[in-house]
C-alpha positions as CSV (number, residue, x, y, z in Angstrom):
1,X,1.2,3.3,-11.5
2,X,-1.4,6.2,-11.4
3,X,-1.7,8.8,-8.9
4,X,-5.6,8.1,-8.7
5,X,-5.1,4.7,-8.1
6,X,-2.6,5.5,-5.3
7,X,-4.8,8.0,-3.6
8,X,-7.5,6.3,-3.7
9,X,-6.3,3.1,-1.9
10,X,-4.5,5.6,0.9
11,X,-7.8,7.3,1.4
12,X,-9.2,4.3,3.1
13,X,-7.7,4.1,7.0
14,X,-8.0,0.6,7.1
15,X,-5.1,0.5,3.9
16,X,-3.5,3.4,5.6
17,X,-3.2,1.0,8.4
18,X,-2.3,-2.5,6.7
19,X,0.3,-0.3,5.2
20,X,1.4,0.9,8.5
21,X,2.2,-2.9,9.5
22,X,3.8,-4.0,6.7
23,X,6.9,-1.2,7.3
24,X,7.9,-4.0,9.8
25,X,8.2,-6.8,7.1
26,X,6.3,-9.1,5.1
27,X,3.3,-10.7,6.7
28,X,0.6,-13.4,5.6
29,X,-2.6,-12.7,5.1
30,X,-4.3,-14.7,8.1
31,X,-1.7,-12.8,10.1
32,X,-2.8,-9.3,8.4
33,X,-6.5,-10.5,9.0
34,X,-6.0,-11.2,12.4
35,X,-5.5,-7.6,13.9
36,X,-8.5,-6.5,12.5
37,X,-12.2,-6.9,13.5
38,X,-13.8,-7.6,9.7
39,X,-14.2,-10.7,7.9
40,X,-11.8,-12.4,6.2
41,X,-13.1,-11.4,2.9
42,X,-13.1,-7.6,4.0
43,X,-9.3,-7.8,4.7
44,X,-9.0,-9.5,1.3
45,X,-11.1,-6.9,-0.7
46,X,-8.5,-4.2,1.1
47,X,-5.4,-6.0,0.3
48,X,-6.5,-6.5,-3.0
49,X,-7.0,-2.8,-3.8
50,X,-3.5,-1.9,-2.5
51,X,-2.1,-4.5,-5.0
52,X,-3.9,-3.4,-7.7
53,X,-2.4,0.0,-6.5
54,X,1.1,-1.4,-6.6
55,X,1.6,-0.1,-3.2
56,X,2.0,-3.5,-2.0
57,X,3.4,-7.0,-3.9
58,X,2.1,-10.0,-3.4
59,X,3.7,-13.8,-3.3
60,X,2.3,-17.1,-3.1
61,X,4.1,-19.6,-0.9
62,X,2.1,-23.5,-0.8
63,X,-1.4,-22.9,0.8
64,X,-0.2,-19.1,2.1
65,X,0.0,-15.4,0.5
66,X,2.5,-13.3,1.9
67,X,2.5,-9.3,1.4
68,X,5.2,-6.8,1.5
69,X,5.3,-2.9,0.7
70,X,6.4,-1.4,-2.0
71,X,8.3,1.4,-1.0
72,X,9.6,2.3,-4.6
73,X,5.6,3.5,-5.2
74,X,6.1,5.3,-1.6
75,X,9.0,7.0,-2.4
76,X,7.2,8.0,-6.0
77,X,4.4,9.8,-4.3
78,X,6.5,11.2,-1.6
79,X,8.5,13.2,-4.4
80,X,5.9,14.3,-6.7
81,X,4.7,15.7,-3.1
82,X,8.0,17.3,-2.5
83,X,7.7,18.6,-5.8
84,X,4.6,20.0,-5.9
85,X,5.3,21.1,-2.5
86,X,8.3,23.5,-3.5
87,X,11.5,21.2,-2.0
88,X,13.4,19.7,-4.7
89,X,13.5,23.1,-7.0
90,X,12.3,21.6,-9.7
91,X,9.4,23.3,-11.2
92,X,7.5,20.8,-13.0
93,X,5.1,18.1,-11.9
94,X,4.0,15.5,-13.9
């Protein structure tokens, strides 16, 4: 995973927000498509940028794609943040 990756796909508020819903679980597609007012393809275009992020995994069930977050990339960010902010005491930042 690299940083510019990550910030880039969290710099978009429609990712910010798909993000958002997934902390509630995994959802399809069509479901993830639905609560927005874009086409299809749009939505698809976003999702595939957070994958390709590694922010989010995706899985293939029959005629359906299912997302979920992945929090371990979360959690990576949110250190090197820490870290860079000055809360973990350890000076260096890769």
């Amino acid at each position: 995973m690299g940083y510019a990756e990550t910030f880039k796909a969290l710099g978009d508020p429609v990712r910010r927000e798909i993000l958002t819903m997934l902390r509630k679980g995994r959802m399809s597609a069509g479901e993830i498509s639905s609560r927005f007012d874009m086409t299809q393809a749009t939505v698809s275009y976003h999702l595939k940028m957070l994958k390709e992020a590694d922010l989010v995994f995706e899985e293939k069930e029959k005629n359906f794609v299912y997302y979920t977050l992945n929090t371990s990339v979360i959690e990576e960010v949110m250190l090197w943040l820490a870290a860079l902010k000055g809360e973990d005491g350890n000076e260096e930042i890769r």
